[in-house]
C-alpha positions, 0 to 999 in steps of 0.5 A: 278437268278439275271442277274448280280450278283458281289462277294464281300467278301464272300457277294453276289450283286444281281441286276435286274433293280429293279425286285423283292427284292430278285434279288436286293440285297446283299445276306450277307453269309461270314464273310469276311477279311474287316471292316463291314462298309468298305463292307457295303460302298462299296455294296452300291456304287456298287447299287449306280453306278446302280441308286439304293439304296443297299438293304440287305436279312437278317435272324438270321444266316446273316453273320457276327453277327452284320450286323443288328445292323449296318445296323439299325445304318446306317437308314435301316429298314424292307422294306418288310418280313417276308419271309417264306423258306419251305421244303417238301418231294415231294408228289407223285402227278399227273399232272392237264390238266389244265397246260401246262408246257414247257422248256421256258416262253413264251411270255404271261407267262413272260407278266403276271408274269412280270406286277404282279411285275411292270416290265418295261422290258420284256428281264430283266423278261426273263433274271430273270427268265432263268438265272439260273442252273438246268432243268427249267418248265414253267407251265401256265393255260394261262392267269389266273395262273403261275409257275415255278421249277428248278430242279437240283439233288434231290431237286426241287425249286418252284418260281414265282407262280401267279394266277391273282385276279380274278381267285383266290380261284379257286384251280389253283394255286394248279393245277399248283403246282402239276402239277410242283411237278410231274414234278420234281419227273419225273426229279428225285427230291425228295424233294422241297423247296419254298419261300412265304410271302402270308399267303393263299399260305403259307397254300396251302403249307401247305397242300401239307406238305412243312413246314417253316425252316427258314425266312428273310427280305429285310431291306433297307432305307426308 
């Protein structure tokens, strides 16, 4: 969850110093009282008293119809996506002992996860990456793979996989991603959900049965 998020009209702001597109942008879910372009000036006065330019997460159920067309009016374009949302009933799997899994990142985990995504600042990754509601795992092969779930009811949320180049094809990122689904079922989740737009981890997921219900993109201006 992003470290400051602000209610506009039904629509939500997000920011988080620049750290990822999704924690820094608008989140458009309501139809709202006010004109379009009223909200759309005043989200991007809100990025703009941050030193940042508004971005918006898009997808054909955005609200309301036709933010997109306003949005493309105004000079945005796709900055990056699609991004592909999934969903899965939690296969039964066992743990790797490979992973070590604990209830806050450490330091090194939140090192590695934050320089994947050109981080300036430790303590806005660590609020980015603890901020939110839910029983939260922090699972490594330390120095080479990372990930992380929340679990909250039946569902279990999977974020922030990395493992880093030159460990890859290695069959770590599955090893972590189990390990993370044996957590949640342990938690009592049954179902997960996880987001990506790398198409090697979209058929990794696959092959644990998550499958794509929906996607988005960020769309900013150039």
């Amino acid at each position: 969850m992003a470290p400051e998020v602000e209610e506009l009209d039904g629509w939500r702001l997000r920011y988080a110093g620049g750290l990822t597109n999704r924690a820094n942008t608008v989140f458009p879910n309501a139809n709202g009282s006010l004109p379009l372009d009223e909200r759309i000036d005043r989200a991007e006065r809100w990025y703009a008293a941050r030193g940042a330019g508004a971005g918006f997460q898009v997808t054909e159920a955005s609200l309301p119809a036709g933010l997109a067309d306003a949005l493309a009016r105004r000079g945005y374009a796709v900055a990056s996506g699609p991004v592909s949302v999934q969903t899965a009933e939690l296969p039964a799997l066992e743990p790797d002992p490979r992973v070590e899994v604990a209830a806050e990142p450490s330091d090194d985990w939140v090192t590695l996860w934050g320089e994947s995504r050109g981080a300036s600042d430790a303590g806005i990754a660590r609020a980015l990456l603890t901020g939110g509601a839910g029983r939260t795992a922090f699972a490594q092969i330390p120095g080479l793979a990372v990930g992380r779930a929340v679990a909250f009811g039946e569902w279990l949320g999977v974020t922030s996989m990395l493992t880093v180049p030159a460990a890859r094809r290695r069959g770590l990122g599955r090893a972590v991603l189990a390990t993370l689904v044996a957590w949640g079922r342990a938690a009592g989740a049954r179902r997960g959900y996880l987001q990506t737009e790398n198409p090697v981890a979209i058929a990794l997921y696959g092959s644990l049965g998550f499958a794509e219900r929906y996607t988005y993109r960020h769309l900013r201006r150039p």
